[in-house]
C-alpha positions in Angstrom: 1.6 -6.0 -55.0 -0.1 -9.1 -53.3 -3.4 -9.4 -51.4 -1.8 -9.9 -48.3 0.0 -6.6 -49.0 -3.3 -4.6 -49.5 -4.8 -6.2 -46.8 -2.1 -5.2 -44.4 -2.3 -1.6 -45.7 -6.2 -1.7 -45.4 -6.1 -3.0 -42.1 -3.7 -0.2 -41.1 -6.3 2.2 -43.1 -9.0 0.9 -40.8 -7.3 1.1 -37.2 -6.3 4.5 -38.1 -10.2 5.4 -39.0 -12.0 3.2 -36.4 -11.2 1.5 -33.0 -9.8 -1.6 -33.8 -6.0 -3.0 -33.9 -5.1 -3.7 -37.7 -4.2 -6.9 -36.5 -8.0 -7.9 -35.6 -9.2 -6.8 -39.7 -10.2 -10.0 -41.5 -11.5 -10.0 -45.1 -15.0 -10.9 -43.3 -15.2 -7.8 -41.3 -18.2 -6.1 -42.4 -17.6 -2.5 -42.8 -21.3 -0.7 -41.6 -22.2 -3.3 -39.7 -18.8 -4.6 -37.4 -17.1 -1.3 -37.2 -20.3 0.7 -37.0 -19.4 2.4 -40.2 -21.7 5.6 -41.2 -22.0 7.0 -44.6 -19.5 9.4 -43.6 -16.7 7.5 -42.0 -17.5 4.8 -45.1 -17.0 7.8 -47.4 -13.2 8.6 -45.8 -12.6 5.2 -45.9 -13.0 5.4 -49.8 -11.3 8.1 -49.8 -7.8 7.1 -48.1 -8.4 3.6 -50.3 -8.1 5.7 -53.5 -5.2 8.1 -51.7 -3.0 5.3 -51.5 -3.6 3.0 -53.5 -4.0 5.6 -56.6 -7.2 4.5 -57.6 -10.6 6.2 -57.9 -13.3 4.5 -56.4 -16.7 5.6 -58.3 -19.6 6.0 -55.6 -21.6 3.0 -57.7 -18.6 0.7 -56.5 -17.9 1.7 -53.2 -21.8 1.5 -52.4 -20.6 -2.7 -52.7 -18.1 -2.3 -51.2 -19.3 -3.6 -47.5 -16.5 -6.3 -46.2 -12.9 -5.7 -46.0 -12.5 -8.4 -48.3 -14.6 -7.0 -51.2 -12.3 -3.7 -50.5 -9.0 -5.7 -51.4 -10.7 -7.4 -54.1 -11.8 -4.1 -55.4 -8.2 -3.0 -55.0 -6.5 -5.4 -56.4 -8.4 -5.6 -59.7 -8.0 -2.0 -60.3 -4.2 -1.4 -59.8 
């Protein structure tokens, strides 16, 4: 799978959780801070990343985890 194929499915992850078109998601969106992310929508977020990607996502890491970018990193290096 390539980046730009998690990144499309992360984006699409995102404008199903928050209000934004997956076509606005950059790797430089900030997660808490642009989308207005709590710990509980950042917590479902985790949790559809590991849903369909297959992946666990230990709470250490996805504490790190704040851009979009650092998400399809994450991704990609664990697949």
């Amino acid at each position: 799978m390539t980046r730009e194929e998690v990144l499309g499915k992360v984006a699409k992850i995102i404008s199903n959780h928050f209000d934004i078109e997956a076509e606005n998601v950059t790797d430089q969106l900030n997660i808490k801070d642009d989308l207005n992310a709590d710990s509980i929508s950042v917590m479902e977020f985790v949790l559809e990343l590991e849903d369909e990607f297959g992946t666990e996502i230990s709470d250490e890491d996805a504490e790190q985890i704040e851009t979009v970018g650092a998400a399809v990193d994450y991704i990609m290096n664990h697949l």
